[in-house]
N, C-alpha and C positions, 0 to 999 in steps of 0.2 A: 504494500500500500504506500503510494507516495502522497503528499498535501504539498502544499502551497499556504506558503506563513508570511502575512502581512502586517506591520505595524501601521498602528492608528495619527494621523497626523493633531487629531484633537485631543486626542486623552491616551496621556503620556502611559505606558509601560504596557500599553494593551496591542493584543496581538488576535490576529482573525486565520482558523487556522481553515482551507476551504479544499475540498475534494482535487480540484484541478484548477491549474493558474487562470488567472481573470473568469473564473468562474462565479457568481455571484448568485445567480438565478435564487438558489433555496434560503439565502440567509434574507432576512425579511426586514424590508425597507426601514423599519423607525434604526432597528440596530445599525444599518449602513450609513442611516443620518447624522446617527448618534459619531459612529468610528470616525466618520469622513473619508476625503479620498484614501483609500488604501496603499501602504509604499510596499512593494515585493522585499523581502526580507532573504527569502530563502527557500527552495524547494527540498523537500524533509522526504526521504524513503525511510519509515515510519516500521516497514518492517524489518529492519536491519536496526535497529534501536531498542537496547533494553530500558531506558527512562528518556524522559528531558526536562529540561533546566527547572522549570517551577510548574508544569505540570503532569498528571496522571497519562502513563502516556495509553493506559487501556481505555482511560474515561475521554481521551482526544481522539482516537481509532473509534468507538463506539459511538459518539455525538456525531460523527464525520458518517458514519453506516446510517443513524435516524436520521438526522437532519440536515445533512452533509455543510456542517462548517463546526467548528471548534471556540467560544472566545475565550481568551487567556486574562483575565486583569488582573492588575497589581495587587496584591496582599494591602489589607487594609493597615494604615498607618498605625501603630503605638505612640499611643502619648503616654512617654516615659516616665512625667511627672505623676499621673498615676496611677501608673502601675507599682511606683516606688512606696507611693502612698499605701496602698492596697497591702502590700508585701510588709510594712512592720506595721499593720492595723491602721494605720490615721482613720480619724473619722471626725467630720466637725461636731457630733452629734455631741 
């Protein structure tokens, strides 16, 4: 299985992973609004691959079978402050 991995020109660390290059048909318009124009990244033979970088790579191959495109986004940010808080109990209460 090969894809086609594109990053998002509007929202940064996000990645569109899609059956075959400039293929677009099945991933569905509001999503494409949302990514914007798509930059080609890389073409991935997916079965020559035991993971990848930050995602599942069976849950990337199976979303690409149902619904043929993948989307990758960034891990939601940590606000350090607290989490630091949390960790030796703070509480304003």
């Amino acid at each position: 299985m090969i894809c086609a991995v594109y990053k998002s020109r509007c929202k940064a660390d996000s990645y569109l992973f899609v059956e075959k290059r400039n293929e677009f048909e099945r991933v569905p318009e509001p999503l494409m609004e949302m990514f914007g124009t798509p930059t080609l990244v890389m073409i991935l033979p997916l079965s020559k691959r035991d993971h990848l970088g930050f995602a599942d790579i069976n849950k990337v191959k199976t979303e690409l079978v149902k619904n043929g495109y993948y989307l990758q986004l960034p891990p939601p940010k940590v606000n350090l402050l607290e989490q630091h808080k949390k960790e030796i109990g703070y509480s304003r209460d």
